[in-house]
Backbone as a printed PyTorch tensor [residue, N CA C, xyz], in Angstrom:
tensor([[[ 40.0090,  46.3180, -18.5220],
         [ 40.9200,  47.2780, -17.9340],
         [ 42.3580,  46.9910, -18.3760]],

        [[ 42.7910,  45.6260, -18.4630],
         [ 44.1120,  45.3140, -18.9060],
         [ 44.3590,  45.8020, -20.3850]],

        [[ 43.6280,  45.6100, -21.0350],
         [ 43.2310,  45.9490, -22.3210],
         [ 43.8750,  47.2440, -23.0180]],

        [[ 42.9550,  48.1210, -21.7110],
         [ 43.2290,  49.6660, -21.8660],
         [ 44.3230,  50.4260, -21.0480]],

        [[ 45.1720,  49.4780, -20.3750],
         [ 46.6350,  49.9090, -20.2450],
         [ 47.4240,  49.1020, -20.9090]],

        [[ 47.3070,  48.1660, -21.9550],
         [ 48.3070,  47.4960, -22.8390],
         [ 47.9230,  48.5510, -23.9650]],

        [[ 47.0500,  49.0680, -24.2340],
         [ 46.9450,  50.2440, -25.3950],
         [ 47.6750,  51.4310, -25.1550]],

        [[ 47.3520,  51.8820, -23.9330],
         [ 47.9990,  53.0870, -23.6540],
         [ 49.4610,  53.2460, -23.4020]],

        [[ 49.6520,  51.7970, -23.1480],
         [ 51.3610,  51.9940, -22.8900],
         [ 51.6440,  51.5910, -24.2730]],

        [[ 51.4030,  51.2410, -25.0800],
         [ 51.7960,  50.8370, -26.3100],
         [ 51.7540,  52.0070, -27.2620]],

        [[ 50.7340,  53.1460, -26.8570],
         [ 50.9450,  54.4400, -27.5320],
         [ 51.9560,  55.1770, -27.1270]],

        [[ 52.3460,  55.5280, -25.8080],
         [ 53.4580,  55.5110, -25.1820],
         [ 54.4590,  55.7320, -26.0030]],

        [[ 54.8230,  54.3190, -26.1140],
         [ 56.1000,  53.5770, -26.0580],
         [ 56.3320,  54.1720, -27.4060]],

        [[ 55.4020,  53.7230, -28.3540],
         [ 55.4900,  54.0540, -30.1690],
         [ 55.7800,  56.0790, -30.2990]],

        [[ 55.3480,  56.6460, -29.0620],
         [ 55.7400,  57.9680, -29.3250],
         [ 54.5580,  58.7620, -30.7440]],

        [[ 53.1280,  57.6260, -30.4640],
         [ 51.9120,  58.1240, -31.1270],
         [ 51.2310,  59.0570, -30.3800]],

        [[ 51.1350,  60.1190, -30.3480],
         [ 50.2130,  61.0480, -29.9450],
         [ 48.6930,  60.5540, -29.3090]],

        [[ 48.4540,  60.6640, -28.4300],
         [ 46.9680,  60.4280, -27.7790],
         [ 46.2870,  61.0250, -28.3190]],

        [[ 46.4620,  62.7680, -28.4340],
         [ 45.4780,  63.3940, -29.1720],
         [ 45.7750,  63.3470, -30.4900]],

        [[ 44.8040,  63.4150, -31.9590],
         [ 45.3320,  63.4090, -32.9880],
         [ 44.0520,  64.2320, -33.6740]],

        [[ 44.0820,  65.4480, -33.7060],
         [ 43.0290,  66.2940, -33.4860],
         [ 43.5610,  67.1920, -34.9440]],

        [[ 43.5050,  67.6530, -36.2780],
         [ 43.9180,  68.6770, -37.3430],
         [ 43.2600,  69.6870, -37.5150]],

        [[ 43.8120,  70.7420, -37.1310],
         [ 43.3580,  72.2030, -37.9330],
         [ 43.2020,  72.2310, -39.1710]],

        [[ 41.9700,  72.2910, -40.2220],
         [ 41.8420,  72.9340, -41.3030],
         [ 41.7530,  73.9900, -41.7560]],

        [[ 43.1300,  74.5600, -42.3880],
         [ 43.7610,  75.9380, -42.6520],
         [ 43.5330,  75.9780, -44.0110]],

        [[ 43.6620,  77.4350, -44.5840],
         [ 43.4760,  77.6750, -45.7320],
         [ 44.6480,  77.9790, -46.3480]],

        [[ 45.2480,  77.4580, -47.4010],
         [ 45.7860,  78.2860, -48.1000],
         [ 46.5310,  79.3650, -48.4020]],

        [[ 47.7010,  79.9900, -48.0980],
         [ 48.3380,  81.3360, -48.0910],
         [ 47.6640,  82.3240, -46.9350]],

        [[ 46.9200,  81.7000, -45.4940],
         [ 47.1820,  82.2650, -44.5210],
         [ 48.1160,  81.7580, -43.6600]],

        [[ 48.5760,  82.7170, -42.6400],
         [ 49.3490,  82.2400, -41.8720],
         [ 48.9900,  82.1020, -40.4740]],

        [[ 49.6800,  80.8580, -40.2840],
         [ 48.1410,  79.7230, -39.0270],
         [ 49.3880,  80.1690, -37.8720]],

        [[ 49.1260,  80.2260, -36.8110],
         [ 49.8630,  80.4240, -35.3910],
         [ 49.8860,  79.1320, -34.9500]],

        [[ 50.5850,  78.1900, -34.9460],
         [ 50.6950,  76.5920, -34.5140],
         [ 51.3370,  77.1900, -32.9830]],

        [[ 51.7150,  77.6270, -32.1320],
         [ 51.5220,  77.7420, -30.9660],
         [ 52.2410,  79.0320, -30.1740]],

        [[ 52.4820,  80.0280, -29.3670],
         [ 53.2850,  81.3470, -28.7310],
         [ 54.6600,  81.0030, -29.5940]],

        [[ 55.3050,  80.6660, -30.2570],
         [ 56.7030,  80.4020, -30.3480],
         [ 56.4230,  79.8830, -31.6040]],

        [[ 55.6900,  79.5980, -32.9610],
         [ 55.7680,  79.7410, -34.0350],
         [ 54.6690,  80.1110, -34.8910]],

        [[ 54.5870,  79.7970, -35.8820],
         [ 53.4400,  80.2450, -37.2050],
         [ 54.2410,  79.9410, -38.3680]],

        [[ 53.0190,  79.4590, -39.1860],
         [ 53.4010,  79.3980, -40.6240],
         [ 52.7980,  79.1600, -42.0560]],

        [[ 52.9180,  79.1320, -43.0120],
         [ 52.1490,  80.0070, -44.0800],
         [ 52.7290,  78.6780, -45.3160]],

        [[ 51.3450,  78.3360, -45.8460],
         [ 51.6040,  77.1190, -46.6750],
         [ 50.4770,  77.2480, -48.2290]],

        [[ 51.6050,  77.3420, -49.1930],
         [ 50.8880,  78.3160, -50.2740],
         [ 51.3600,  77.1020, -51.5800]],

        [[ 50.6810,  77.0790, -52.3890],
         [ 51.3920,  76.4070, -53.8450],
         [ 52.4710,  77.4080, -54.5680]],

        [[ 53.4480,  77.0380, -55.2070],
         [ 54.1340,  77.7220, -56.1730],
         [ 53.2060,  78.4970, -57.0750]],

        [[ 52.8920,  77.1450, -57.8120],
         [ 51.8320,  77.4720, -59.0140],
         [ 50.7760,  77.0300, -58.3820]],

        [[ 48.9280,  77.7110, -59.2330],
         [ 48.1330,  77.3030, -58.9920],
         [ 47.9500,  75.2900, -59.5070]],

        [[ 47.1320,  74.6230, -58.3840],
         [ 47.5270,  73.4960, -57.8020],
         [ 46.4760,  72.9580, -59.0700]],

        [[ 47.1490,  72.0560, -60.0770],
         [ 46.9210,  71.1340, -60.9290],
         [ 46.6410,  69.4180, -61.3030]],

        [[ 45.8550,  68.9220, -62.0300],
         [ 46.8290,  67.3130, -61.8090],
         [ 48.3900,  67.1160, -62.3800]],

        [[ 48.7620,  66.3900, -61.3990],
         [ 50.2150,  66.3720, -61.8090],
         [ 50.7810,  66.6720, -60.2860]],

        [[ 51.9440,  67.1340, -60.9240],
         [ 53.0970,  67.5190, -59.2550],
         [ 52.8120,  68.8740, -59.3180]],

        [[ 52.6590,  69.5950, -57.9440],
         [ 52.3680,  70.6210, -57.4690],
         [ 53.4660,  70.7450, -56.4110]],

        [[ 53.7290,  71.8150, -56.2610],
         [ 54.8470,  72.2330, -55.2150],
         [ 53.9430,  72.7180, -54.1470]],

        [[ 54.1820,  72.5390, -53.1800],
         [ 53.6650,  73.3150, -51.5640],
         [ 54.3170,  73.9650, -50.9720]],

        [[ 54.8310,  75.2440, -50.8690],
         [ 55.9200,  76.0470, -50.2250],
         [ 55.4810,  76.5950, -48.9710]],

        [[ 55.9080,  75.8550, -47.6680],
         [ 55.8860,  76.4490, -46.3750],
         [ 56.9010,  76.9020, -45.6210]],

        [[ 56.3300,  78.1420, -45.4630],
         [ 57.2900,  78.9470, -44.7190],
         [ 57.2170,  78.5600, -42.8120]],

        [[ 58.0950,  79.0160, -42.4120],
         [ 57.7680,  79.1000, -41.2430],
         [ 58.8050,  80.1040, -40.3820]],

        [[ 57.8840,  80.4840, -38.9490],
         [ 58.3340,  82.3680, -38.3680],
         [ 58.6530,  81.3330, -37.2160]],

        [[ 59.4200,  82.0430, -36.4910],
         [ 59.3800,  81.9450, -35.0030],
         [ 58.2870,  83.4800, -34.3060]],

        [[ 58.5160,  83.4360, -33.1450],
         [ 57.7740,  84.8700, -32.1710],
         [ 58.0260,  86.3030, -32.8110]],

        [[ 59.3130,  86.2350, -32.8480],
         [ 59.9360,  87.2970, -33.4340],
         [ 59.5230,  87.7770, -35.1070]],

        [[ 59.2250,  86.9310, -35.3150],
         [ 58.7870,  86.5790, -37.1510],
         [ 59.6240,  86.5890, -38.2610]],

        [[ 60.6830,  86.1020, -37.7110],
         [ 61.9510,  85.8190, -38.5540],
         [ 61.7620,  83.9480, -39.2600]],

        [[ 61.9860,  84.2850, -40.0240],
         [ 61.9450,  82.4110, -40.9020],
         [ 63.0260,  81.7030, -40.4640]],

        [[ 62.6020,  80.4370, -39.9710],
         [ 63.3660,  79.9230, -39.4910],
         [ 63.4420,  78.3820, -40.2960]],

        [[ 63.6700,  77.1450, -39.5810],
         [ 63.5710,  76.0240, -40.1230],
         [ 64.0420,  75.1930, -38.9750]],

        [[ 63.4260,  75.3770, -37.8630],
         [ 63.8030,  75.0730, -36.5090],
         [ 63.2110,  73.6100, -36.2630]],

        [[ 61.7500,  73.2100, -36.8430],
         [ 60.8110,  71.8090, -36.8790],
         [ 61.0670,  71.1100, -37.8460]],

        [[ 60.6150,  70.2210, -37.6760],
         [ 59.9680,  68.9240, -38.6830],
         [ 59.0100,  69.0530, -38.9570]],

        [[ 58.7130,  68.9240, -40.4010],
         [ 57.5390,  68.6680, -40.7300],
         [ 57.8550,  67.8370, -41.7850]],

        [[ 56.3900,  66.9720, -41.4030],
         [ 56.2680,  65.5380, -41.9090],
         [ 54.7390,  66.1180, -43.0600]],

        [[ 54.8470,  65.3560, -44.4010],
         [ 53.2810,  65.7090, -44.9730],
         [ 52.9490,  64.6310, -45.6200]],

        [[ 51.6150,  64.1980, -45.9490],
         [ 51.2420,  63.2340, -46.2460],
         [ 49.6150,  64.1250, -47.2110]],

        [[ 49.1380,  62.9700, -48.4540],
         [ 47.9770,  63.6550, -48.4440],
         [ 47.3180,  62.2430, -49.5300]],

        [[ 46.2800,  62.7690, -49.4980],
         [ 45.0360,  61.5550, -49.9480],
         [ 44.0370,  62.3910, -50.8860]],

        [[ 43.3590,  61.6350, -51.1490],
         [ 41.8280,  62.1530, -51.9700],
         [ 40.6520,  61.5380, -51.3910]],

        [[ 40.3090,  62.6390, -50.5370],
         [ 39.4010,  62.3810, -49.7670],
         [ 38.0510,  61.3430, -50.1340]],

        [[ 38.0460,  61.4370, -51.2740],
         [ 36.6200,  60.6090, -51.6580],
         [ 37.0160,  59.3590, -52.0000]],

        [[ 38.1660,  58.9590, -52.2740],
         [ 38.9900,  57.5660, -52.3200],
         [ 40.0440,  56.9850, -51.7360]],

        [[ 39.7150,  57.2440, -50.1910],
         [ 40.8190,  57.0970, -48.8500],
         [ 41.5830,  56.0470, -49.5420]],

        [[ 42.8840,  55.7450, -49.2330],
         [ 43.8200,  55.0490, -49.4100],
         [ 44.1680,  54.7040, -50.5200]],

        [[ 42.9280,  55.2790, -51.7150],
         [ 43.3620,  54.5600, -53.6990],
         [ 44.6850,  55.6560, -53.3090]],

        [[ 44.7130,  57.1710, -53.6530],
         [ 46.2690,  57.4560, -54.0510],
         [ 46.7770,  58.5820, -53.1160]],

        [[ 46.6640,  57.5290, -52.0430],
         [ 47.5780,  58.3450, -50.4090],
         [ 49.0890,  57.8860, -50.5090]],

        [[ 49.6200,  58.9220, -50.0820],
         [ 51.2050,  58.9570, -49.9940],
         [ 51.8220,  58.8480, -48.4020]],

        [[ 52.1920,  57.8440, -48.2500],
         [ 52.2360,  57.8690, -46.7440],
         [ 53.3330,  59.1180, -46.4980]],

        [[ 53.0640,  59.3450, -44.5640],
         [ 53.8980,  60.5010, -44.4170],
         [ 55.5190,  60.6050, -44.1340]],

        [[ 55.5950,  61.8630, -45.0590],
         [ 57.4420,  61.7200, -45.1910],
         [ 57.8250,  63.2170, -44.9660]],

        [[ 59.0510,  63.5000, -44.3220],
         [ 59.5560,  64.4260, -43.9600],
         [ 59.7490,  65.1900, -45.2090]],

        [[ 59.2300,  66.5430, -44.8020],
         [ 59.9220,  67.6680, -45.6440],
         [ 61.2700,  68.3360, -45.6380]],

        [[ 61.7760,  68.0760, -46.8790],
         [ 62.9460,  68.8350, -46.9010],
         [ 62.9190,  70.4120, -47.0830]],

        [[ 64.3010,  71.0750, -46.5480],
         [ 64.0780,  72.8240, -46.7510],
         [ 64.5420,  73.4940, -48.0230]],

        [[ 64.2370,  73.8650, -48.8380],
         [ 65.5310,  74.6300, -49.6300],
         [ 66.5560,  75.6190, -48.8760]],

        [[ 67.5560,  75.9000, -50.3080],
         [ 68.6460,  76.8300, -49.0250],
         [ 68.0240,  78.2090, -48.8440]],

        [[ 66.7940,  78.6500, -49.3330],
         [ 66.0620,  79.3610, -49.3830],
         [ 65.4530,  79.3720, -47.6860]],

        [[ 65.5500,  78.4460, -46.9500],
         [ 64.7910,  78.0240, -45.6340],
         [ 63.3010,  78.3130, -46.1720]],

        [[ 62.7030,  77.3330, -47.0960],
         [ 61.0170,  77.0450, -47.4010],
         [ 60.9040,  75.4080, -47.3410]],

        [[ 60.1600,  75.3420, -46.8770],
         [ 60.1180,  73.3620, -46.8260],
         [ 59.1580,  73.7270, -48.0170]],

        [[ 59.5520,  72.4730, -48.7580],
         [ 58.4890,  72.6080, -50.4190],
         [ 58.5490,  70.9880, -50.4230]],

        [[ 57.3960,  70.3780, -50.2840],
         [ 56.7410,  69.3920, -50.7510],
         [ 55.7630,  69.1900, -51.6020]],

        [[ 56.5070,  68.2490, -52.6260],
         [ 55.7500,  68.1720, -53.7570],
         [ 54.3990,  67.0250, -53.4310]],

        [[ 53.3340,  67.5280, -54.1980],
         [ 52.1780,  66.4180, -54.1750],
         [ 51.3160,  65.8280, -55.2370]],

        [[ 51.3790,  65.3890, -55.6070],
         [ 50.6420,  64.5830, -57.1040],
         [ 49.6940,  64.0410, -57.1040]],

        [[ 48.3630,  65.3240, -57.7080],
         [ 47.3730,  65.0410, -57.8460],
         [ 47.1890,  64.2820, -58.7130]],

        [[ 46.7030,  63.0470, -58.5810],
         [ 46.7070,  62.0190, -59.5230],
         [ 45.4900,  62.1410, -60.7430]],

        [[ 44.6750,  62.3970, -60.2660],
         [ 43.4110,  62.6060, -60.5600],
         [ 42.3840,  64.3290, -60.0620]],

        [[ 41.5060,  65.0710, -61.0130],
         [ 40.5380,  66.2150, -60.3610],
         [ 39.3930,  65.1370, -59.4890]],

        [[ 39.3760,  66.3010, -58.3720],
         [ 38.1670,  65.7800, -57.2560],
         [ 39.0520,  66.7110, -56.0650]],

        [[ 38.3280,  66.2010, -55.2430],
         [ 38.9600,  66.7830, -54.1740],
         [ 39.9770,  66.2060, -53.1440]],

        [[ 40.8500,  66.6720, -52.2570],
         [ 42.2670,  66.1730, -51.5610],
         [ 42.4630,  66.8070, -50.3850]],

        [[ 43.2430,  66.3200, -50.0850],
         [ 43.8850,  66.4530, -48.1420],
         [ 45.4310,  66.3790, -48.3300]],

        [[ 45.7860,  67.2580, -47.7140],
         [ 47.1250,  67.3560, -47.4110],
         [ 46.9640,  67.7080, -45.7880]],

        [[ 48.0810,  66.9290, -45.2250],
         [ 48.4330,  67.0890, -43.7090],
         [ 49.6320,  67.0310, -43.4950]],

        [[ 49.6070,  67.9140, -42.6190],
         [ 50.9330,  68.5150, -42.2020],
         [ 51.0930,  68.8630, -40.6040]],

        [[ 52.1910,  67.8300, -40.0720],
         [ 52.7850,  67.8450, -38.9360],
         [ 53.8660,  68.3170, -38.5480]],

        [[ 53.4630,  69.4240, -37.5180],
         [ 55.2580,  70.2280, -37.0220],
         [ 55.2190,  69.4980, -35.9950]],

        [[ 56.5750,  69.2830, -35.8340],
         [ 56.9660,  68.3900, -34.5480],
         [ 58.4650,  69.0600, -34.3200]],

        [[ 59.2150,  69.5390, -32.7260],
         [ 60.1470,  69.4200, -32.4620],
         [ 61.2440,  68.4940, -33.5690]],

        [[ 62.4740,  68.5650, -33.6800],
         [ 63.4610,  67.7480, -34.2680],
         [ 64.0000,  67.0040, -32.8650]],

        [[ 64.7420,  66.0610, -32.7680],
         [ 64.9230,  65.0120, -31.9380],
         [ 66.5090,  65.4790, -31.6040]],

        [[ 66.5700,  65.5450, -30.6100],
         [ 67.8970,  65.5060, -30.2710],
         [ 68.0130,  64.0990, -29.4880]],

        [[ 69.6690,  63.9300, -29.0290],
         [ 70.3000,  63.3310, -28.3440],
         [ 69.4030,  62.8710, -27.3330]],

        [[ 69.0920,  63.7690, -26.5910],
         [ 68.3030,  63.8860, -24.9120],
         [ 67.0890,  64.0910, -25.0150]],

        [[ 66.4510,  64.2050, -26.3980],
         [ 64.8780,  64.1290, -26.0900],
         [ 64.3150,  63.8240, -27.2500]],

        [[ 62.9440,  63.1380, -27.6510],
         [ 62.4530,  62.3540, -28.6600],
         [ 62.2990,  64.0820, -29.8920]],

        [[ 61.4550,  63.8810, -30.8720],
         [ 60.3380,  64.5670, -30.9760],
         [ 59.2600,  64.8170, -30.4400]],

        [[ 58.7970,  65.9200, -30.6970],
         [ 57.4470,  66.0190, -29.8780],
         [ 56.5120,  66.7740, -30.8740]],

        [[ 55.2420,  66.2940, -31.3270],
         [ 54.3940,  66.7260, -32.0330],
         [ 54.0290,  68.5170, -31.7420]],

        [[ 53.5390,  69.6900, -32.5450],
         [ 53.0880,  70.7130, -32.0830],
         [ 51.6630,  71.0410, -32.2820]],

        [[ 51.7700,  70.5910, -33.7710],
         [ 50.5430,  71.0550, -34.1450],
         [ 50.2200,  70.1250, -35.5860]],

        [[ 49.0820,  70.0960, -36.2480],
         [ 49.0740,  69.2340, -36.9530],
         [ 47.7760,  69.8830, -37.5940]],

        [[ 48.3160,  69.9350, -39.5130],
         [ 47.1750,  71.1350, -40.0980],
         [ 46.4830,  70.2380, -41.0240]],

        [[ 45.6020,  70.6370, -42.1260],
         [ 44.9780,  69.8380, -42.9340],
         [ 44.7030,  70.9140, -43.8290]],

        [[ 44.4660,  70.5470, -44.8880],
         [ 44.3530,  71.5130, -46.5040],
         [ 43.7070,  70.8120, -47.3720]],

        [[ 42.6170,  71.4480, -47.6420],
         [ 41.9150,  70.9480, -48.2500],
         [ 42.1730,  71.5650, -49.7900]],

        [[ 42.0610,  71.2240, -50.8500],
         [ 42.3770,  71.6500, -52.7720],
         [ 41.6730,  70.8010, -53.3520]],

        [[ 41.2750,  71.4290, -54.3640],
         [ 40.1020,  70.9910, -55.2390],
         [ 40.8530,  70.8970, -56.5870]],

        [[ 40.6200,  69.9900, -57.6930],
         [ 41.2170,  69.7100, -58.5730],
         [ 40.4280,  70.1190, -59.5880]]])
Protein backbone atom coordinates (compact mmCIF):
# COMPACT_ATOMS: atom_id res chain seq x y z
CA UNK A 1 0.00 0.00 0.00
CA UNK A 2 2.92 2.41 0.80
CA UNK A 3 4.29 1.51 -2.38
CA UNK A 4 1.24 2.61 -4.26
CA UNK A 5 1.00 6.05 -2.70
CA UNK A 6 4.83 6.76 -3.10
CA UNK A 7 3.97 6.08 -6.93
CA UNK A 8 1.08 8.03 -7.14
CA UNK A 9 2.34 10.98 -5.46
CA UNK A 10 5.40 10.81 -7.42
CA UNK A 11 3.23 10.96 -10.65
CA UNK A 12 1.68 13.83 -9.13
CA UNK A 13 4.37 15.73 -8.33
CA UNK A 14 6.36 14.99 -11.94
CA UNK A 15 2.99 16.43 -13.60
CA UNK A 16 2.94 12.69 -15.58
CA UNK A 17 -0.43 12.00 -16.62
CA UNK A 18 -2.16 8.88 -14.93
CA UNK A 19 -3.93 8.21 -18.00
CA UNK A 20 -1.66 7.80 -21.04
CA UNK A 21 -4.13 6.40 -23.45
CA UNK A 22 -3.32 7.67 -27.82
CA UNK A 23 -5.74 8.11 -30.47
CA UNK A 24 -4.64 6.64 -33.76
CA UNK A 25 -5.54 9.24 -36.39
CA UNK A 26 -5.03 9.25 -39.90
CA UNK A 27 -3.42 11.46 -41.86
CA UNK A 28 -5.00 14.78 -43.37
CA UNK A 29 -8.18 14.20 -41.25
CA UNK A 30 -9.19 16.45 -38.87
CA UNK A 31 -9.38 14.78 -35.26
CA UNK A 32 -11.64 16.88 -32.60
CA UNK A 33 -9.10 16.63 -29.50
CA UNK A 34 -11.89 18.01 -27.29
CA UNK A 35 -15.46 20.89 -27.47
CA UNK A 36 -12.84 23.76 -27.76
CA UNK A 37 -10.36 22.42 -30.39
CA UNK A 38 -9.44 20.11 -33.49
CA UNK A 39 -6.73 19.59 -35.68
CA UNK A 40 -5.42 18.32 -38.93
CA UNK A 41 -1.84 16.78 -39.32
CA UNK A 42 -0.73 16.19 -42.97
CA UNK A 43 3.00 15.86 -44.58
CA UNK A 44 4.18 18.69 -46.87
CA UNK A 45 5.48 16.22 -49.25
CA UNK A 46 4.58 12.64 -49.58
CA UNK A 47 6.53 11.05 -46.43
CA UNK A 48 10.03 9.56 -47.56
CA UNK A 49 13.39 8.30 -45.97
CA UNK A 50 15.01 11.26 -44.99
CA UNK A 51 13.38 14.53 -43.30
CA UNK A 52 9.79 14.86 -43.85
CA UNK A 53 7.89 17.85 -42.73
CA UNK A 54 4.53 17.30 -40.64
CA UNK A 55 2.30 20.34 -40.94
CA UNK A 56 -0.36 20.70 -38.15
CA UNK A 57 -2.85 22.88 -38.17
CA UNK A 58 -4.95 23.63 -35.46
CA UNK A 59 -8.98 25.32 -35.08
CA UNK A 60 -10.43 26.43 -32.04
CA UNK A 61 -14.77 25.95 -31.75
CA UNK A 62 -15.22 28.63 -33.94
CA UNK A 63 -12.74 27.06 -36.59
CA UNK A 64 -10.46 29.76 -36.85
CA UNK A 65 -6.49 28.60 -36.66
CA UNK A 66 -5.11 29.33 -33.88
CA UNK A 67 -1.76 28.36 -32.01
CA UNK A 68 -3.19 28.56 -28.56
CA UNK A 69 -1.35 24.73 -27.25
CA UNK A 70 1.68 22.96 -27.05
CA UNK A 71 2.45 20.43 -28.81
CA UNK A 72 5.16 18.22 -28.02
CA UNK A 73 6.09 15.20 -30.91
CA UNK A 74 8.15 12.45 -30.68
CA UNK A 75 8.29 9.30 -33.07
CA UNK A 76 9.97 5.77 -33.36
CA UNK A 77 9.89 2.74 -35.71
CA UNK A 78 7.72 0.65 -34.41
CA UNK A 79 9.43 -2.66 -35.18
CA UNK A 80 12.75 -1.32 -33.58
CA UNK A 81 11.48 0.54 -30.33
CA UNK A 82 14.16 2.77 -29.18
CA UNK A 83 17.02 1.88 -32.33
CA UNK A 84 15.86 5.47 -33.99
CA UNK A 85 13.34 7.24 -31.48
CA UNK A 86 13.61 10.91 -31.08
CA UNK A 87 12.72 11.81 -27.73
CA UNK A 88 9.80 14.32 -27.27
CA UNK A 89 10.32 18.00 -28.18
CA UNK A 90 8.13 20.89 -28.57
CA UNK A 91 6.84 22.06 -31.80
CA UNK A 92 7.55 25.19 -33.12
CA UNK A 93 4.80 27.44 -35.26
CA UNK A 94 5.60 29.14 -38.44
CA UNK A 95 4.44 32.80 -38.90
CA UNK A 96 2.07 31.04 -41.02
CA UNK A 97 0.44 29.70 -37.41
CA UNK A 98 1.22 25.69 -38.69
CA UNK A 99 3.37 23.81 -36.13
CA UNK A 100 5.67 21.78 -38.72
CA UNK A 101 7.80 19.16 -37.26
CA UNK A 102 10.27 17.64 -39.03
CA UNK A 103 10.86 13.70 -38.74
CA UNK A 104 13.60 11.49 -40.14
CA UNK A 105 12.82 8.45 -41.41
CA UNK A 106 15.91 6.82 -41.00
CA UNK A 107 15.21 3.77 -42.57
CA UNK A 108 11.62 2.09 -44.94
CA UNK A 109 9.41 -0.08 -42.52
CA UNK A 110 7.00 1.19 -40.59
CA UNK A 111 6.76 4.35 -37.75
CA UNK A 112 4.91 6.22 -35.02
CA UNK A 113 4.67 9.63 -34.58
CA UNK A 114 2.97 11.06 -31.34
CA UNK A 115 1.67 13.97 -30.70
CA UNK A 116 0.68 15.78 -27.49
CA UNK A 117 -1.59 18.96 -27.10
CA UNK A 118 -1.26 20.24 -23.83
CA UNK A 119 -2.43 23.72 -22.41
CA UNK A 120 0.81 26.27 -22.43
CA UNK A 121 1.83 27.04 -18.76
CA UNK A 122 1.25 30.14 -17.38
CA UNK A 123 2.35 31.95 -14.25
CA UNK A 124 -0.69 30.45 -12.12
CA UNK A 125 -1.09 27.16 -13.62
CA UNK A 126 1.14 24.15 -14.88
CA UNK A 127 0.33 22.61 -18.30
CA UNK A 128 -2.21 20.35 -18.66
CA UNK A 129 -2.25 17.48 -21.16
CA UNK A 130 -5.55 17.39 -23.76
CA UNK A 131 -5.24 14.91 -25.90
CA UNK A 132 -2.57 12.78 -27.21
CA UNK A 133 -2.58 11.29 -31.07
CA UNK A 134 -0.49 8.62 -32.80
CA UNK A 135 0.27 8.25 -36.70
CA UNK A 136 1.09 5.63 -38.04
CA UNK A 137 3.45 5.96 -41.98
CA UNK A 138 4.82 3.42 -43.81
CA UNK A 139 8.11 3.87 -45.54
Amino acid sequence: MRNVFFLTALVLALGIPAHVSAETVKVGTKTVINGSYSFKAEFVERPKMGESILRITLWDKDGKQVTDLEVVGSYDMASMAGQHSMAPKTILTSQRGFYLFPVNFAMRGKWQVDLVFKTKATDNAPSTELYTATIQVSI
